[in-house]
VEXPA-656142 format. One record per atom (N, C-alpha, C): x, y, z negated; atom name. Coordinates in pm, whole numbers. Layout:
(lummar (X; Y; Z); "CA")
...
***
This chain:
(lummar (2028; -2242; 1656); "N")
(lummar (1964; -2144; 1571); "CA")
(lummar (2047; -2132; 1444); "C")
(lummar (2101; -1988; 1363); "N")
(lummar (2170; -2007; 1311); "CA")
(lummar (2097; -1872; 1184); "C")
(lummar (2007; -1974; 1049); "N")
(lummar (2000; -1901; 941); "CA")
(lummar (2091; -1790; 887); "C")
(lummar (2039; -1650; 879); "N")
(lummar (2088; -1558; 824); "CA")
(lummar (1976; -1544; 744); "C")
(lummar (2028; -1439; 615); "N")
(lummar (1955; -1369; 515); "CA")
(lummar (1918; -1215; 594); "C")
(lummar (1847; -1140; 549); "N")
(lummar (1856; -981; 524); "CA")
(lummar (1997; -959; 411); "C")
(lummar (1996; -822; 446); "N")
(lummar (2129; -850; 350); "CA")
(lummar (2040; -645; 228); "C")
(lummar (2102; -661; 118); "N")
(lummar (2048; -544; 69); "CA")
(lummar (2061; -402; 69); "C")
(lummar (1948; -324; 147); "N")
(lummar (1911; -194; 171); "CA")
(lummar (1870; -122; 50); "C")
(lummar (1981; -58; -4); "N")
(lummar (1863; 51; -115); "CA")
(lummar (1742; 117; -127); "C")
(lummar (1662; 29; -244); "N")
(lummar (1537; 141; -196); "CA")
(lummar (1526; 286; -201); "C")
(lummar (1459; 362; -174); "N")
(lummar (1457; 529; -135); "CA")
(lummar (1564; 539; -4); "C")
(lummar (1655; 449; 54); "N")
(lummar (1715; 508; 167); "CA")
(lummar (1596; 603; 244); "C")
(lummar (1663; 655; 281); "N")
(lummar (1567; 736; 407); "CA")
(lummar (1569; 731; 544); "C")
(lummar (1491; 663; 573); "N")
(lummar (1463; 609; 736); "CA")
(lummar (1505; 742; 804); "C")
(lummar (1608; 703; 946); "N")
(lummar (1623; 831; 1059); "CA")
(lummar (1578; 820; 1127); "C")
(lummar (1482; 919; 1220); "N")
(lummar (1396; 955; 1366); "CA")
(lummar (1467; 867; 1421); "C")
(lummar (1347; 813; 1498); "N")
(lummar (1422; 724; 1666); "CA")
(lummar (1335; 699; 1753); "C")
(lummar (1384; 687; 1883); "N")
(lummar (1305; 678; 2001); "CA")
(lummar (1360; 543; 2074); "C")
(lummar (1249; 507; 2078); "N")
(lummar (1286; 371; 2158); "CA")
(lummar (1157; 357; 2271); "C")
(lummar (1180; 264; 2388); "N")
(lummar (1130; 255; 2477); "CA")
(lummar (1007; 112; 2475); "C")
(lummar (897; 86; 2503); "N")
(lummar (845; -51; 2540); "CA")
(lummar (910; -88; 2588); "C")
(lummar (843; -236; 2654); "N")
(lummar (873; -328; 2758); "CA")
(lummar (774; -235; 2896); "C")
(lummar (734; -178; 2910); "N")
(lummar (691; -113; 3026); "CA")
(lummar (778; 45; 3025); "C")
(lummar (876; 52; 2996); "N")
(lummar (915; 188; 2973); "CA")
(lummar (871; 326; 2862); "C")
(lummar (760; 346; 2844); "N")
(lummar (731; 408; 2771); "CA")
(lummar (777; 446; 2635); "C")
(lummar (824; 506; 2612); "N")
(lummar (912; 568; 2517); "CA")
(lummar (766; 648; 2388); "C")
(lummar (865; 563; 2283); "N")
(lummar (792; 597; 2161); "CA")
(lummar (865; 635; 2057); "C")
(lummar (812; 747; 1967); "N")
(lummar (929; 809; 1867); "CA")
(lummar (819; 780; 1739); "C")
(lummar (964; 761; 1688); "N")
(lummar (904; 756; 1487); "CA")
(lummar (787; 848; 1486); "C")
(lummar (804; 970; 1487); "N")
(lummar (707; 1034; 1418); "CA")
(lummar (614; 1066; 1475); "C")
(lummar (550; 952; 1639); "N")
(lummar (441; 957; 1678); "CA")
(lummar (335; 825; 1593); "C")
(lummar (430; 743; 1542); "N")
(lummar (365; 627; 1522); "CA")
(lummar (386; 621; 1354); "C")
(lummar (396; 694; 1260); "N")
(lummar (390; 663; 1108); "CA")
(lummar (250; 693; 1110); "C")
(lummar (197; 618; 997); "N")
(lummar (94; 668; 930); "CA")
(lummar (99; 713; 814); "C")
(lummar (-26; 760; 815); "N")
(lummar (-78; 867; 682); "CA")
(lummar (3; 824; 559); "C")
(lummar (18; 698; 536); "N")
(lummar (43; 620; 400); "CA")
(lummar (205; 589; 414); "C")
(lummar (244; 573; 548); "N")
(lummar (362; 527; 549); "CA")
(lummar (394; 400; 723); "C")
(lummar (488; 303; 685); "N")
(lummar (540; 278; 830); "CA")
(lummar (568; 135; 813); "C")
(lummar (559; 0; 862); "N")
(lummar (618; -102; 830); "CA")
(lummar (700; -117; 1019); "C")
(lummar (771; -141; 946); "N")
(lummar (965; -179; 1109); "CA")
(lummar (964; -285; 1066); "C")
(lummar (962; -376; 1165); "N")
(lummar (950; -528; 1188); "CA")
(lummar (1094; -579; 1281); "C")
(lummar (1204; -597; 1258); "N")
(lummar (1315; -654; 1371); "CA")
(lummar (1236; -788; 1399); "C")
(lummar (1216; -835; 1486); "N")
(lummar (1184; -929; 1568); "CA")
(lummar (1233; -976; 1690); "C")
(lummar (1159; -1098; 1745); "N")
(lummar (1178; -1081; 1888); "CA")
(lummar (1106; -1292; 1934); "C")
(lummar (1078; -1285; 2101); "N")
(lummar (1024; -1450; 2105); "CA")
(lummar (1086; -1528; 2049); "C")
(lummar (1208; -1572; 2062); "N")
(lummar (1263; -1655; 2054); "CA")
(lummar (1268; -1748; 1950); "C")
(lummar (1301; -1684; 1851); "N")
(lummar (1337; -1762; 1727); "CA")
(lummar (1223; -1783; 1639); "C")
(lummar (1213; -1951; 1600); "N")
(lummar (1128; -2015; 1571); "CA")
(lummar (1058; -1929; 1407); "C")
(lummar (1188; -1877; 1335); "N")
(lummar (1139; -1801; 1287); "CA")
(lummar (1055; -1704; 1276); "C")
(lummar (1066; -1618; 1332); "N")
(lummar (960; -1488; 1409); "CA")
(lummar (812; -1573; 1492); "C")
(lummar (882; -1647; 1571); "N")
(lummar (737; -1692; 1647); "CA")
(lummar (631; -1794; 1525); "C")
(lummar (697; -1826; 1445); "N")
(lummar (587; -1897; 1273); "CA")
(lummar (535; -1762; 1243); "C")
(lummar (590; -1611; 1207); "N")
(lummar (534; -1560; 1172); "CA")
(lummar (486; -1409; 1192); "C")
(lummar (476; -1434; 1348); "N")
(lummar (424; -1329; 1465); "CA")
(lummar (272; -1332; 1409); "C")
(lummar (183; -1430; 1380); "N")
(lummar (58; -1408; 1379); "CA")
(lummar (47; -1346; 1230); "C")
(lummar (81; -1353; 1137); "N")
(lummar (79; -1328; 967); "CA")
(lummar (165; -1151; 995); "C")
(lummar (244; -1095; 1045); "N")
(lummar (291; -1022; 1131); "CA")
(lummar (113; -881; 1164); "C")
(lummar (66; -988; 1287); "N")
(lummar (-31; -910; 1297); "CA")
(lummar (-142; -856; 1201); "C")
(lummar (-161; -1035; 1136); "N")
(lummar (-291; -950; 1028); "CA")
(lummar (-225; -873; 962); "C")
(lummar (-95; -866; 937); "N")
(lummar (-84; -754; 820); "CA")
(lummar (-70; -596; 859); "C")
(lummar (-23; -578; 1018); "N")
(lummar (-46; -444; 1059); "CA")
(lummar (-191; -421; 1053); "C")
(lummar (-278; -516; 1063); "N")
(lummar (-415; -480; 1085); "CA")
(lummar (-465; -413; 929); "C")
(lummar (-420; -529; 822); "N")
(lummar (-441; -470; 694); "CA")
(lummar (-392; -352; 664); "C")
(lummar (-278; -305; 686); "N")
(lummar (-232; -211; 655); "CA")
(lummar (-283; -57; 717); "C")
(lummar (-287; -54; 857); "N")
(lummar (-387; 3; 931); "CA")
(lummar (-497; 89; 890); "C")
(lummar (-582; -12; 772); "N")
(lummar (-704; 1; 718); "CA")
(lummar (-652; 108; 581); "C")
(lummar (-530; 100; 561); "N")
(lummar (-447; 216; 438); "CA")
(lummar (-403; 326; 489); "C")
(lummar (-379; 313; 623); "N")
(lummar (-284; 401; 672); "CA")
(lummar (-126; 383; 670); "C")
(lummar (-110; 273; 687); "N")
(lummar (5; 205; 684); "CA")
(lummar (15; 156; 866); "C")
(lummar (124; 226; 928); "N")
(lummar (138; 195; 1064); "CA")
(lummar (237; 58; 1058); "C")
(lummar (199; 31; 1201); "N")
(lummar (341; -73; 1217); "CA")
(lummar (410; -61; 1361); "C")
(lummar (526; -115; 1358); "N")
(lummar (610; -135; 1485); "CA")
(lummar (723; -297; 1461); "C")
(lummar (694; -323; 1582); "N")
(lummar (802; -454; 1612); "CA")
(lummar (894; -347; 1710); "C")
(lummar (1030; -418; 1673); "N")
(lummar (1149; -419; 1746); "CA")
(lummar (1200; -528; 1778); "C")
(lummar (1246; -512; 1903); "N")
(lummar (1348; -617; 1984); "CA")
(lummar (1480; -598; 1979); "C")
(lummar (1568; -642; 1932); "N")
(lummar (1739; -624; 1903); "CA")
(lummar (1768; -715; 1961); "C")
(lummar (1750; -858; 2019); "N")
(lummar (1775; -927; 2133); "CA")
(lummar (1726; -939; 2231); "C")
(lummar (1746; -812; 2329); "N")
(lummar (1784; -769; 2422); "CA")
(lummar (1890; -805; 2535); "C")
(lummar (1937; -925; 2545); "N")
(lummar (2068; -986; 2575); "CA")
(lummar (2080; -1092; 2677); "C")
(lummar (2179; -1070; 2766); "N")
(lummar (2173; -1172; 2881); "CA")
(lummar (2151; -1332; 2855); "C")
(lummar (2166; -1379; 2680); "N")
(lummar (2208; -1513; 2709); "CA")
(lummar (2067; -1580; 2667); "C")
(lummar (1971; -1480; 2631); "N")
(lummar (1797; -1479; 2541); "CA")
(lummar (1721; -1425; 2643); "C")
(lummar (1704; -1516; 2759); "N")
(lummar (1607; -1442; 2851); "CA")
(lummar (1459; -1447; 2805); "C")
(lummar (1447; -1550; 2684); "N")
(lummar (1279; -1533; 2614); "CA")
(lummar (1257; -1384; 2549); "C")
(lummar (1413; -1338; 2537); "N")
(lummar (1366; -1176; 2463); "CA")
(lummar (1363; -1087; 2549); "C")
(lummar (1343; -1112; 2706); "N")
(lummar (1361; -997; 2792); "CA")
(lummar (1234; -879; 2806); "C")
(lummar (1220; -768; 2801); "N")
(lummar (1066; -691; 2854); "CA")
(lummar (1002; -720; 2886); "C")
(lummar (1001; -818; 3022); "N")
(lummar (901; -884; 3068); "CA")
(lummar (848; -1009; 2971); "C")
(lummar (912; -1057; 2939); "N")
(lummar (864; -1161; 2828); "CA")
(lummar (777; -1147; 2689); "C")
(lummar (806; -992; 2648); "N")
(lummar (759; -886; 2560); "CA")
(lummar (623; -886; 2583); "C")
(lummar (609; -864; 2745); "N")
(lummar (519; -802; 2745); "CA")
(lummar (383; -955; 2764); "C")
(lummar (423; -1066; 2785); "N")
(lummar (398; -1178; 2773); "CA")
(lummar (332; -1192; 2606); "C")
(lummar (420; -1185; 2561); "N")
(lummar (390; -1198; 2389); "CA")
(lummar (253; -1099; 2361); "C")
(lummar (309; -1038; 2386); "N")
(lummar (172; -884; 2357); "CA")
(lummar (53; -959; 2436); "C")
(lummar (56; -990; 2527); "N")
(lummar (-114; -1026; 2627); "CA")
(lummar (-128; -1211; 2505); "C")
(lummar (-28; -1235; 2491); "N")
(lummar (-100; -1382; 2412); "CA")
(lummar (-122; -1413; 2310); "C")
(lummar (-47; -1288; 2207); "N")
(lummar (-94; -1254; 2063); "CA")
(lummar (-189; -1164; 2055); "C")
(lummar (-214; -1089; 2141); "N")
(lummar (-290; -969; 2132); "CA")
(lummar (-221; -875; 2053); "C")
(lummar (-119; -833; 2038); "N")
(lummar (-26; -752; 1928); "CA")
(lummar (-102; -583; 1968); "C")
(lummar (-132; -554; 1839); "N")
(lummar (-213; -397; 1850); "CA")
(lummar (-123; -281; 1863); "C")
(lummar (-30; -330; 1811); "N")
(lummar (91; -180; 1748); "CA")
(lummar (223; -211; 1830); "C")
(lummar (298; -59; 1862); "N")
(lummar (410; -141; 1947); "CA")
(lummar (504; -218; 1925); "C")
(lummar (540; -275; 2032); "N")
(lummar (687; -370; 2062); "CA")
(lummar (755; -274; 2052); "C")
(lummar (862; -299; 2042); "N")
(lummar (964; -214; 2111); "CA")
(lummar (1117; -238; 2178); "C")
(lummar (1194; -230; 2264); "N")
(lummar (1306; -254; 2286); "CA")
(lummar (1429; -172; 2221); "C")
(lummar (1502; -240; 2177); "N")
(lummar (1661; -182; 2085); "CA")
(lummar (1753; -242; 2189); "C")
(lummar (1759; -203; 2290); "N")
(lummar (1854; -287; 2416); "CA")
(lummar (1970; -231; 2359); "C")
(lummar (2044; -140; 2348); "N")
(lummar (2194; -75; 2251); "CA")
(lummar (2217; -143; 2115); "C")
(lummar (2105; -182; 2069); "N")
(lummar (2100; -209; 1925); "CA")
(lummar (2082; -139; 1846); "C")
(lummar (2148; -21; 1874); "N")
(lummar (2178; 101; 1782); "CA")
(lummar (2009; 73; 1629); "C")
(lummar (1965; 97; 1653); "N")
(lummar (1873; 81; 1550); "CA")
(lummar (1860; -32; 1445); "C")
(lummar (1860; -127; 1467); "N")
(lummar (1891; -232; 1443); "CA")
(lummar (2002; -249; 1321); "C")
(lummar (2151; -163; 1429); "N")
(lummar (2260; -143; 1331); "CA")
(lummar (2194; -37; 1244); "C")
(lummar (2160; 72; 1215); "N")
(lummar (2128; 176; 1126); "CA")
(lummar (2057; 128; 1019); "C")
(lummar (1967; -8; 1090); "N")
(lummar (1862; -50; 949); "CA")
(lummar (1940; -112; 885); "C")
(lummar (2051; -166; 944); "N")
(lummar (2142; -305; 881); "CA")
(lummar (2041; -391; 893); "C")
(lummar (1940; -425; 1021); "N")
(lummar (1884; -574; 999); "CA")
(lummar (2004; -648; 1064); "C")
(lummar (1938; -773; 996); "N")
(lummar (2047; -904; 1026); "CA")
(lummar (1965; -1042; 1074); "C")
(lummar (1867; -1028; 1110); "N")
(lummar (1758; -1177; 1142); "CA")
(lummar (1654; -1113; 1177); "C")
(lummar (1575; -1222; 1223); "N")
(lummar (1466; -1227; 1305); "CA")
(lummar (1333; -1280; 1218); "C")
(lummar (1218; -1265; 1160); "N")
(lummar (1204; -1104; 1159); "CA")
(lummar (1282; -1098; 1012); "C")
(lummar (1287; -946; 1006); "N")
(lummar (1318; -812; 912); "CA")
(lummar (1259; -698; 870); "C")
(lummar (1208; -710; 781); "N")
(lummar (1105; -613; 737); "CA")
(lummar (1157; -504; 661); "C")
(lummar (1045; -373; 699); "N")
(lummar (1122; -283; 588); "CA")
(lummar (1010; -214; 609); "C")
(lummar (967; -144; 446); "N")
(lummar (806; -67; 459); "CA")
(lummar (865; 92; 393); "C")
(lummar (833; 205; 468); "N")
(lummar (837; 306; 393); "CA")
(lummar (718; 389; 401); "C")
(lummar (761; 452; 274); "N")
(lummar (585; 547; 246); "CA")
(lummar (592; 653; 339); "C")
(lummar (556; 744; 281); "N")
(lummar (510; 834; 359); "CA")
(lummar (605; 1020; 348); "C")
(lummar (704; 949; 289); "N")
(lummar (817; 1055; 263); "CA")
(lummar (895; 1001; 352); "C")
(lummar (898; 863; 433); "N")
(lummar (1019; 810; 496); "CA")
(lummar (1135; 701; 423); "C")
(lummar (1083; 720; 304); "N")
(lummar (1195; 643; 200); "CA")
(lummar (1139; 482; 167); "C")
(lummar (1249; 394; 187); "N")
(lummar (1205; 232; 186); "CA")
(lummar (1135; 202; 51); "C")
(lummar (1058; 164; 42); "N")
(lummar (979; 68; -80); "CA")
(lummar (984; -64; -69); "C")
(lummar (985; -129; 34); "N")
(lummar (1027; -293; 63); "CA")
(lummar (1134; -301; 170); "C")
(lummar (1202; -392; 131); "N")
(lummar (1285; -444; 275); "CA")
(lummar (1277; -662; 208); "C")
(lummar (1216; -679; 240); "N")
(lummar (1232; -859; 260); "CA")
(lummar (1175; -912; 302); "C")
(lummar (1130; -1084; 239); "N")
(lummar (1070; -1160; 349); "CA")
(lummar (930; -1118; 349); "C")
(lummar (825; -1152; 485); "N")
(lummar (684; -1152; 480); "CA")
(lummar (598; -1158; 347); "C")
(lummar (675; -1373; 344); "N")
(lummar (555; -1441; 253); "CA")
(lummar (716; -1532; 214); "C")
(lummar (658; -1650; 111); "N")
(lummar (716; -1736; 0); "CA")
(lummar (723; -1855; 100); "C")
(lummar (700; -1923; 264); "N")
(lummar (658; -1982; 317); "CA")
(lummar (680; -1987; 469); "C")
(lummar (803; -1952; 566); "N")
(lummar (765; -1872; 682); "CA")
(lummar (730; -2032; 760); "C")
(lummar (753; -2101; 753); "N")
(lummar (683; -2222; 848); "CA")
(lummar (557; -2246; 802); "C")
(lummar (477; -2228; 720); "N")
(lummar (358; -2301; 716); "CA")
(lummar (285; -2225; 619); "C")
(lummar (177; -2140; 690); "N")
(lummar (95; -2041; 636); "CA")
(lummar (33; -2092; 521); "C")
(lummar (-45; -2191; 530); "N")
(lummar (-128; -2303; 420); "CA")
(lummar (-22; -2313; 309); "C")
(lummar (84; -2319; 295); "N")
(lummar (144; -2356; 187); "CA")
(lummar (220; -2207; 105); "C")
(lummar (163; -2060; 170); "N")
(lummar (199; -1933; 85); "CA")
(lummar (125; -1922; -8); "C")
(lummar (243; -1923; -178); "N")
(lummar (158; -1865; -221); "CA")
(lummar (197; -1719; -306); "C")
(lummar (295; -1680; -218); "N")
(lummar (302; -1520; -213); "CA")
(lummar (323; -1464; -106); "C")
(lummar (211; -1336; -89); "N")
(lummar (246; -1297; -14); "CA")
(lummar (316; -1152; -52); "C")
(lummar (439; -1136; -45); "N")
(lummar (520; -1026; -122); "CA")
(lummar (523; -878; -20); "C")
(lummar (499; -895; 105); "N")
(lummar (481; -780; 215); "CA")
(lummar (374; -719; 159); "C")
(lummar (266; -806; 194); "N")
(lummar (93; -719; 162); "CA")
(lummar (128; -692; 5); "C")
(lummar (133; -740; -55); "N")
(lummar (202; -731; -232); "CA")
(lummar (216; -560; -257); "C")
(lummar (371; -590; -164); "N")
(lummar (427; -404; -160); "CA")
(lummar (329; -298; -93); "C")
(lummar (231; -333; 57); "N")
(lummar (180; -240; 92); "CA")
(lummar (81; -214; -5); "C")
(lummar (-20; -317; -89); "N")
(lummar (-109; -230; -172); "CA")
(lummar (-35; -186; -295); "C")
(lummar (89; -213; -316); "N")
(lummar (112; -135; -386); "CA")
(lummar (153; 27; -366); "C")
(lummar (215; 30; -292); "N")
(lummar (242; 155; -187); "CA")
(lummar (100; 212; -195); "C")
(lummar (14; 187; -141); "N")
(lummar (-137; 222; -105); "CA")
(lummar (-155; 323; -266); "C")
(lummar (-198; 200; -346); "N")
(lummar (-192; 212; -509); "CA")
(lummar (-149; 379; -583); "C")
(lummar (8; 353; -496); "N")
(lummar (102; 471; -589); "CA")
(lummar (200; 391; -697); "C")
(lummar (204; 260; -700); "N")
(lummar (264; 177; -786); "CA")
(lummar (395; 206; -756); "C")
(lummar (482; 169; -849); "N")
(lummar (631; 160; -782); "CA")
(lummar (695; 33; -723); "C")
(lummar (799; 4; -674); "N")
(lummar (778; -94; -550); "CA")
(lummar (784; -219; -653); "C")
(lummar (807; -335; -585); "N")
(lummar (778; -468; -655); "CA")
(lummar (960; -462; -674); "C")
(lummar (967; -493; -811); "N")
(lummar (1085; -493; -924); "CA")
(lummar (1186; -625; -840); "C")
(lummar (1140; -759; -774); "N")
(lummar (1209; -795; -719); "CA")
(lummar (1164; -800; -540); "C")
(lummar (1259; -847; -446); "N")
(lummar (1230; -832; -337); "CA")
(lummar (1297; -958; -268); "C")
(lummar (1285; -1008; -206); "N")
(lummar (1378; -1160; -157); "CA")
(lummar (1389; -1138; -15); "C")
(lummar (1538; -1158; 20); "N")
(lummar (1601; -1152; 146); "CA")
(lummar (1500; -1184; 244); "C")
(lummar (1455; -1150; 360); "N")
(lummar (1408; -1203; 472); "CA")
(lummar (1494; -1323; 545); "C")
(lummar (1440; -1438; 596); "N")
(lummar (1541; -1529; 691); "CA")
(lummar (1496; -1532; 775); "C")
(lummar (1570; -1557; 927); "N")
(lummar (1550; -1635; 1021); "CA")
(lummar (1691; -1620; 1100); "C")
(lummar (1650; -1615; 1226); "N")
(lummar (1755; -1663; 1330); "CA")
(lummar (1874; -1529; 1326); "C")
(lummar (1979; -1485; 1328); "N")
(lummar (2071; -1365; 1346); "CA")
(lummar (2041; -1335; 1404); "C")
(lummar (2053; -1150; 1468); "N")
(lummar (2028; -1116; 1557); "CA")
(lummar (2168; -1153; 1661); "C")
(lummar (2102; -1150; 1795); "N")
(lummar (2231; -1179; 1894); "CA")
(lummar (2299; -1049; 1927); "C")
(lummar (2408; -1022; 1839); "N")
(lummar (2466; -893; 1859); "CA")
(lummar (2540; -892; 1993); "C")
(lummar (2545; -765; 2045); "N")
(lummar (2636; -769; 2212); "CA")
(lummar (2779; -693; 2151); "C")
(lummar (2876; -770; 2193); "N")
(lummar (3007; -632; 2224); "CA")
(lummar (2986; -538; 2202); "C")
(lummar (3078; -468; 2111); "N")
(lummar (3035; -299; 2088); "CA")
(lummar (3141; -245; 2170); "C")
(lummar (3128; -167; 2263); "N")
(lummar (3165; -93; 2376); "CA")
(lummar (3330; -13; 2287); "C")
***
């Protein structure tokens, strides 16, 4: 397992349309799944101990957000022969044992992945409702051990977002595992 940071996304970038597929095929596009308020993109995936500490903190917060109009989506960027825990079928494993409400999704090309510039597992990035980033970092102050957060800087930004506030003045890299990049063709 090999610690990476997020590395820094300007805020106001402006998120581009994309279509990506489940783990059952089904193909889902950006602008079926934003909400009213805005969008939280999650890079994820099983494997890494990182993401799997904070898959459940993950959910309550699409759920919170939800309640604003704040949508969410997980992505899979390891997609890759040598991570068979990140395969579709395994996806779809995760989803029946977390109960995950909002989609998975597969980045088998990567391509998305590269556009966000994520770099680890998970990677967050929240935009309002123009499309333009207001957060990109970690969850919480804590990713191994929920009991011991005592910030939570994600939910932080979504009520502020909610609010109309402007985003939180600092933002701290997201960590976990790199993504497993493939050969670029």
């Amino acid at each position: 397992m090999s610690l990476v940071k997020s590395i820094d996304v300007p805020l106001g970038w402006k998120m581009k349309r994309f279509t990506l597929q489940d783990a059952k095929d089904r193909a889902h596009d950006s602008d079926d799944f934003f909400g009213d308020m805005g969008l939280l993109v999650v890079f994820t995936c099983n494997h890494c101990p990182y993401a799997a500490a904070q898959w459940p903190r993950l959910i309550e917060l699409a759920r919170y957000g939800r309640e604003f109009g704040i949508a969410t989506v997980a992505i899979n960027p390891n997609i890759h022969p040598d991570y068979p825990d990140d395969a579709p079928e395994r996806m779809l494993e995760k989803v029946r044992e977390l109960g995950i409400d909002f989609p998975y999704l597969v980045d088998e090309g990567q391509s998305i992945a590269r556009a966000f510039k994520a770099q680890c597992t998970p990677d967050s990035y929240l935009f309002d409702r123009k499309w333009r980033l207001v957060y990109h970092g970690r969850i919480d102050d804590n990713w191994e051990d929920p009991t011991k957060v005592t910030r939570q800087e994600l939910k932080e930004a979504m009520d502020r977002l909610v609010a109309g506030k402007p985003p939180l003045e600092v933002q701290h890299p997201a960590m976990g595992c790199s993504i497993k990049w493939r050969a670029e063709d």
